[in-house]
VEXMI-378893 format. One record per residue (C-alpha): residue in three letters; z negated, x negated, y negated. Coordinates in Angstrom, 2 decimals. Each point is the difference from the previous one (the first is absolute). Example, Ala and Ser with C-alpha at 12.3 -4.5 7.8 and 13.67 -1.06 7.14 Angstrom:
<'ala', <-7.80, -12.30, 4.50>>
<'ser', <0.66, -1.37, -3.44>>
# end
This chain:
<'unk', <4.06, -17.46, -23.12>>
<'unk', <-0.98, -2.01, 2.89>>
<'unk', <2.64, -2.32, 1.34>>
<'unk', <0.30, 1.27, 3.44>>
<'unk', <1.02, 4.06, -1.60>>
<'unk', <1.90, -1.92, -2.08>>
<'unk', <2.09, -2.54, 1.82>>
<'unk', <0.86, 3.33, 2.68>>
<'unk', <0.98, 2.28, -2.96>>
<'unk', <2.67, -2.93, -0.83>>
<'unk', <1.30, 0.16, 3.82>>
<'unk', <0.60, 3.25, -0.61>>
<'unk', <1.41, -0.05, -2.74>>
<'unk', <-2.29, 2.29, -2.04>>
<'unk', <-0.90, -0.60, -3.76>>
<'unk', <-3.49, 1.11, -0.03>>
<'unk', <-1.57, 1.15, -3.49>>
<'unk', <-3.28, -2.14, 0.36>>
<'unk', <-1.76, 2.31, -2.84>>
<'unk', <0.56, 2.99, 2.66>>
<'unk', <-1.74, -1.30, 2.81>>
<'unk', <-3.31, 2.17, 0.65>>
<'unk', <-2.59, -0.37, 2.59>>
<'unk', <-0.44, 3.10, 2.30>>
<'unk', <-2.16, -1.44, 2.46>>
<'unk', <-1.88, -3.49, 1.30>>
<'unk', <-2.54, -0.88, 2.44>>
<'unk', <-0.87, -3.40, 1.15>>
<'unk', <3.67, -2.23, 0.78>>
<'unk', <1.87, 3.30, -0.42>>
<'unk', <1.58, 1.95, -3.18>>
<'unk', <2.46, 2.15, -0.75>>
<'unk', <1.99, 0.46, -3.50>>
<'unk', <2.84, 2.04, -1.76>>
<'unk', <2.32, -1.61, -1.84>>
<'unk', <3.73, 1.15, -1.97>>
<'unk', <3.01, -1.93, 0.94>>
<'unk', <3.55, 0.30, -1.66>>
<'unk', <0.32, 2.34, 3.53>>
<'unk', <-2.93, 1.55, -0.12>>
<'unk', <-3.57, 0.17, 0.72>>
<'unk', <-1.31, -2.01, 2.61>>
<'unk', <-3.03, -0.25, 2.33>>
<'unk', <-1.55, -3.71, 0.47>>
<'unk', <-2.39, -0.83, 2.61>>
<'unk', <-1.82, -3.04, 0.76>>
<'unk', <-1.38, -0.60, 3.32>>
<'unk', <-0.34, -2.45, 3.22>>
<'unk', <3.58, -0.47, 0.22>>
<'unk', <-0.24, 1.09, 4.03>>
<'unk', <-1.25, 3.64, -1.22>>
<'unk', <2.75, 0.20, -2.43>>
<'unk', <2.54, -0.72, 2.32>>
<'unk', <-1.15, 2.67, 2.62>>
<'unk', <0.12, 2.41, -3.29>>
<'unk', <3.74, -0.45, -0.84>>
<'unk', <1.12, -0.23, 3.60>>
<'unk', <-2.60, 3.66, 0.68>>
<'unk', <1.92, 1.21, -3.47>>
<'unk', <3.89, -1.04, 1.41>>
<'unk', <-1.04, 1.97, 3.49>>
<'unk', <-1.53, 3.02, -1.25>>
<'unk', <3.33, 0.37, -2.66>>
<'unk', <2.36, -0.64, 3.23>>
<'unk', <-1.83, 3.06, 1.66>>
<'unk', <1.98, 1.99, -2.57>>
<'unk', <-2.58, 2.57, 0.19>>
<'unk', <0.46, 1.36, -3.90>>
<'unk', <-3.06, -1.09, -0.83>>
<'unk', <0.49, -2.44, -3.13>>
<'unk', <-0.76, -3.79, 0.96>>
<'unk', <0.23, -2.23, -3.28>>
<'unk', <2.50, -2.69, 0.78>>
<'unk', <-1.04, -3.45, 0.20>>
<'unk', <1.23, -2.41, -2.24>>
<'unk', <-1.70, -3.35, 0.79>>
<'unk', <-1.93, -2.03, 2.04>>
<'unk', <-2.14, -3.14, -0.75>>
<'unk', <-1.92, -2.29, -1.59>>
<'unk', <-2.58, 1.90, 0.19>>
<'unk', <1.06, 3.26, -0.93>>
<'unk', <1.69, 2.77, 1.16>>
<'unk', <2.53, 1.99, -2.38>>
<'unk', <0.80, 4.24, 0.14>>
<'unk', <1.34, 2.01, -1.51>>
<'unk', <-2.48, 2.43, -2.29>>
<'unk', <0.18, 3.62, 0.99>>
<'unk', <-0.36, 2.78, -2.71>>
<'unk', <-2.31, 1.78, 1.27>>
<'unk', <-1.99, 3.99, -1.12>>
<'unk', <-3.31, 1.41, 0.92>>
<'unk', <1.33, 2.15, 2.69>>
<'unk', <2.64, 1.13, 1.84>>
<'unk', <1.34, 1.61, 3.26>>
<'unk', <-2.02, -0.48, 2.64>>
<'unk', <2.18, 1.50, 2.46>>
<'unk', <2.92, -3.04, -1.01>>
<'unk', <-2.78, -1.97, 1.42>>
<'unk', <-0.75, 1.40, 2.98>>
<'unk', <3.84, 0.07, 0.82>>
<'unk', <0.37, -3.70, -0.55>>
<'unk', <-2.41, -0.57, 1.63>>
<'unk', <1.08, 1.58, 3.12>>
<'unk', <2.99, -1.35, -0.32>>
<'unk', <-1.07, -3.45, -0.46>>
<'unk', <-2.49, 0.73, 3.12>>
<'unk', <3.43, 0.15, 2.08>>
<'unk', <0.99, -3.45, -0.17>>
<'unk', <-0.14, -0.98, 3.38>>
<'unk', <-1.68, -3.78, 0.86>>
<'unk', <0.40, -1.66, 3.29>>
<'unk', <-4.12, -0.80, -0.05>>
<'unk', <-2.84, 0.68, -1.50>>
<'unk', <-0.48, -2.85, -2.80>>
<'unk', <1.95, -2.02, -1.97>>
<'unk', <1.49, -3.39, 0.29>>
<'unk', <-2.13, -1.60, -2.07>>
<'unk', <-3.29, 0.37, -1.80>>
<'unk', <-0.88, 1.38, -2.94>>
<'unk', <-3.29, 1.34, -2.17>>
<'unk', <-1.36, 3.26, -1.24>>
<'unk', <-1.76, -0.84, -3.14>>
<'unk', <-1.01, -2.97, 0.34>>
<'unk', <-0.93, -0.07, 3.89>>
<'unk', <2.29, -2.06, 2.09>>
<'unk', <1.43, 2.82, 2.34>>
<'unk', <1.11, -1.20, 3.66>>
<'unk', <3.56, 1.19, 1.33>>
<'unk', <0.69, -1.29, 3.07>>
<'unk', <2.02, 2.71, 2.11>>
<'unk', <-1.17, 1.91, 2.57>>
<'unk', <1.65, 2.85, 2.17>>
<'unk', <-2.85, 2.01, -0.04>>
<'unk', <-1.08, 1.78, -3.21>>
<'unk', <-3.61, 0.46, 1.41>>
<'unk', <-0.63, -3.89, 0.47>>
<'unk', <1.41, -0.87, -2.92>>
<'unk', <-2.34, 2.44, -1.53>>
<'unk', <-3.07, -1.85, 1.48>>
<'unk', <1.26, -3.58, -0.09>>
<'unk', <1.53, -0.34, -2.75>>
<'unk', <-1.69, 2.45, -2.61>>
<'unk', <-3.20, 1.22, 0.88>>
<'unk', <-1.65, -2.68, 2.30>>
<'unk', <0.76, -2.86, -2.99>>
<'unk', <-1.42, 2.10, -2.44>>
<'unk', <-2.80, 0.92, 1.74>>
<'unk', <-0.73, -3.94, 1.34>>
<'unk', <0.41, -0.92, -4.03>>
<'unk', <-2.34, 2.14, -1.53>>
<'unk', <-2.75, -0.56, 2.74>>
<'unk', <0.57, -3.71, -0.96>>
<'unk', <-0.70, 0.57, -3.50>>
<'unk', <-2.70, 2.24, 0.77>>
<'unk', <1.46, 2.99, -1.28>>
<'unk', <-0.50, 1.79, 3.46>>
<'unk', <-3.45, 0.82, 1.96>>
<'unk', <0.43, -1.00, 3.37>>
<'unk', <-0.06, 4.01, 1.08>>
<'unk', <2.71, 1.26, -2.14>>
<'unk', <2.53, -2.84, 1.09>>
<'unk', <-1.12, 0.25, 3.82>>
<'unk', <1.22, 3.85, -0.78>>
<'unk', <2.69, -1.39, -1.71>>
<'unk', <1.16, -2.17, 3.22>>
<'unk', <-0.59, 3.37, 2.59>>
<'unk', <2.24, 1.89, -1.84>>
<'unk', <3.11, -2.57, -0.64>>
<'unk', <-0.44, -0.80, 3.80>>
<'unk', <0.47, 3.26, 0.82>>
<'unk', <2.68, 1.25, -1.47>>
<'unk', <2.00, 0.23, 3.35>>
<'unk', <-1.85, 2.65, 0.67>>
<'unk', <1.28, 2.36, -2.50>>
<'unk', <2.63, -1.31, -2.01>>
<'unk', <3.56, 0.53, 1.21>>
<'unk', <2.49, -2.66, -0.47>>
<'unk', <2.60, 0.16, -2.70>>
<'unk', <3.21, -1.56, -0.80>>
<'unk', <-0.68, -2.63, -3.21>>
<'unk', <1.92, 1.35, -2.73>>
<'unk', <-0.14, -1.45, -3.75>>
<'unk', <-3.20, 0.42, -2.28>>
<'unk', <-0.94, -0.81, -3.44>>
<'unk', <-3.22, -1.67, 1.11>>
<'unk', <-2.24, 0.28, -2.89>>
<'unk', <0.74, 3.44, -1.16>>
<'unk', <-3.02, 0.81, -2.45>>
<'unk', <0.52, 2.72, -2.65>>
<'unk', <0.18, -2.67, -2.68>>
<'unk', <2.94, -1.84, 1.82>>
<'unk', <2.10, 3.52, -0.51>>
<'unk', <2.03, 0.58, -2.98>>
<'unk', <1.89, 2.81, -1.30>>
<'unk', <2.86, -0.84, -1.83>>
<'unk', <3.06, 1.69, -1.94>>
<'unk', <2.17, -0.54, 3.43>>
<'unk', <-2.99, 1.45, 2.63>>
<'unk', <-2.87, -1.39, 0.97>>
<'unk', <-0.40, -3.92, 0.84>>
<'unk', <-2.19, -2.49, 1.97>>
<'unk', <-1.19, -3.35, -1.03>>
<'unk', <-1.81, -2.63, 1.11>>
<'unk', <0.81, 0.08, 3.77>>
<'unk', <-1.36, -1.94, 3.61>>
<'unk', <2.56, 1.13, 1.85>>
<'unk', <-0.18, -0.15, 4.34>>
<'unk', <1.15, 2.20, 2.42>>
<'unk', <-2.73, 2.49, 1.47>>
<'unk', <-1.37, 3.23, 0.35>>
<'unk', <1.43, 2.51, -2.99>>
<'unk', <-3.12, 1.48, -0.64>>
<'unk', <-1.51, -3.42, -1.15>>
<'unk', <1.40, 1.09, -3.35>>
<'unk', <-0.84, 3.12, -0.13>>
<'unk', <-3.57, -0.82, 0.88>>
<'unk', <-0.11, -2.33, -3.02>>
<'unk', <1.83, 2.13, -2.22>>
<'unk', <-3.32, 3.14, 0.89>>
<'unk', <-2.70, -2.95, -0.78>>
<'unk', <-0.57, -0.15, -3.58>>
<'unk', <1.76, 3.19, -1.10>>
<'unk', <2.04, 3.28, 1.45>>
<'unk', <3.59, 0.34, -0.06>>
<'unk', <-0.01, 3.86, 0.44>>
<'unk', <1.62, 2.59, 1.72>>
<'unk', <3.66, -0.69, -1.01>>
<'unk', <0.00, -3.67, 0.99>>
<'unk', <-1.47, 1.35, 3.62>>
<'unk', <2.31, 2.78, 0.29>>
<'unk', <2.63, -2.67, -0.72>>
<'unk', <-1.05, -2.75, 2.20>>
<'unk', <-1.37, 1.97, 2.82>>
<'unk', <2.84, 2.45, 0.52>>
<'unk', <-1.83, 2.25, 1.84>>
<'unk', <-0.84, -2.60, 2.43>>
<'unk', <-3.16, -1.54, -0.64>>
<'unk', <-1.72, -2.32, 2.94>>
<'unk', <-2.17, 2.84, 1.48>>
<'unk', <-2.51, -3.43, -0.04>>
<'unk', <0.60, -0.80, -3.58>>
<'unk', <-4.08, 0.67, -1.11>>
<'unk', <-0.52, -2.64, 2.85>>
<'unk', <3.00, -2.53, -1.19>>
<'unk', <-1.17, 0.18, -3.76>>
<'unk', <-3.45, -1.01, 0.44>>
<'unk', <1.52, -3.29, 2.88>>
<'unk', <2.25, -1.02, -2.99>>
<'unk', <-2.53, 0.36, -3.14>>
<'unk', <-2.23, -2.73, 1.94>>
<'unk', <2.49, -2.60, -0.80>>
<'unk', <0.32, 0.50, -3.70>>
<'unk', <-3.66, 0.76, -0.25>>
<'unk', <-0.79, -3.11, 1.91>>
<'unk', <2.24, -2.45, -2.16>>
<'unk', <-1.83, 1.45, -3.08>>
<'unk', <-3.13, -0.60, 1.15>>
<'unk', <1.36, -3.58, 1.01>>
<'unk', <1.18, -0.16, -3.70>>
<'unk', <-2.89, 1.81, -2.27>>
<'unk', <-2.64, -0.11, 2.14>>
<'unk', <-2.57, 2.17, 0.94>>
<'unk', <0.78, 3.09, -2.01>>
<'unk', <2.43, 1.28, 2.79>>
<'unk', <-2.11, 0.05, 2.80>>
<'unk', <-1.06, 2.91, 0.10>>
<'unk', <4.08, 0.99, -0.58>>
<'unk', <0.25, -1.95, 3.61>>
<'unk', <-2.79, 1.88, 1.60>>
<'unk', <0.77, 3.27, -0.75>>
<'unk', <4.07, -0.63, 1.36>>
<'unk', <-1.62, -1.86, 2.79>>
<'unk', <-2.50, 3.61, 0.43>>
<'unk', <3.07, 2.14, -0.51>>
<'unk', <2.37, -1.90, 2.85>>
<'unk', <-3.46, 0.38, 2.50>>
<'unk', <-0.19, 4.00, -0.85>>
<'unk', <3.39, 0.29, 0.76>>
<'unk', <-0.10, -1.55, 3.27>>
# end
């Protein structure tokens, strides 16, 4: 056991069964393991100590939301690491549950959109500095950095990122202002669990912004069907929401083309084609 995992689980005073521990996942400075206390399972992750930090405070914000969706407590911070609790978790469950938490956790009202400090998605730095306007913090602080990082790496033709920077400048011209309310922030399919007590959320970036930034990320890589609509939606879907997907996929799609290169290009272009048809 490394001495970082090792010297928090004594903080906390958890008795960790070092033959337990098993690897789930690794990549570069990260990992992530499962280990069995004397109070349970527990999930370890190593990181920059800065992205850990922004994980338990996202965790501690999106369980004060009280919005029944199941948030595993956090149990430690440091070193290195970054200590949860382990979630049981099954193959499936009720995707309607979801869609009501996540309505409810939706209605946490913010005074901006942001968040008072930065934090990452992945592995990419994510900038957080509050604005009052959801539609320039849109551009300035999600899609114009992405777009300026990949071009530097040479990830984007000059045609598709001068497309890129028409449509974030514009959106004035179409998107209507919103009130910042609470979101999950990196809301993939595989950062959903379903658990004995409802369905849960993981791995979070939390800011304040637009409430379909989820949702948008939660329709990438999968479909949450009809029940978790009918729940979220109410009835009420943005008569724009076609539009709004496609803005919000370009952020996500951009990062992982920042991230894995260029496999998810042509993931950017066709959001980027979608948002132009729609105008």
């Amino acid at each position: 056991m490394e001495s970082g995992l090792r010297a928090l689980l004594e903080e906390q005073g958890l008795a960790a069964d070092e033959a337990s521990i098993r690897l789930i996942s690794a990549a570069d400075s990260n990992a992530v393991y499962r280990l069995t206390t004397a109070e349970g399972d527990v999930i370890a992750k190593r990181d920059a100590p800065e992205r850990l930090e922004g994980e338990a405070e996202g965790l501690a914000a999106l369980a004060r939301a009280q919005s029944g969706l199941v948030v595993p407590e956090v149990l430690g911070c440091g070193h290195g690491w970054l200590l949860t609790e382990a979630l049981e978790t099954a193959a499936s469950g009720d995707a309607a549950a979801l869609g009501t938490g996540l309505r409810r956790l939706h209605q946490t009202p913010r005074q901006q959109h942001g968040w008072h400090r930065d934090n990452a998605c992945g592995q990419t730095p994510q900038p957080n500095a509050s604005l009052p306007d959801g539609r320039a913090f849109q551009r300035d602080r999600r899609l114009l950095p992405l777009v300026d990082a990949c071009t530097r790496q040479g990830l984007l033709d000059q045609a598709t990122a001068d497309r890129l920077r028409r449509q974030a400048n514009a959106l004035e011209d179409w998107l209507a202002p919103a009130a910042p309310r609470l979101i999950h922030g990196d809301l993939w399919a595989g950062n959903v669990l379903y658990t004995p007590c409802g369905p849960g959320v993981i791995d979070p970036a939390v800011y304040a912004h637009y409430p379909e930034v989820d949702i948008a990320m939660l329709t990438l890589f999968g479909a949450p069907g009809p029940a978790f609509f009918e729940a979220y939606w109410q009835g009420s879907a943005p008569d724009d929401w076609p539009r709004r997907e496609a803005l919000f996929q370009l952020y996500p799609l951009l990062n992982h083309l920042l991230l894995f290169g260029a496999g998810y290009l042509g993931g950017v272009r066709r959001a980027l084609s979608r948002l132009e048809c729609a105008g």
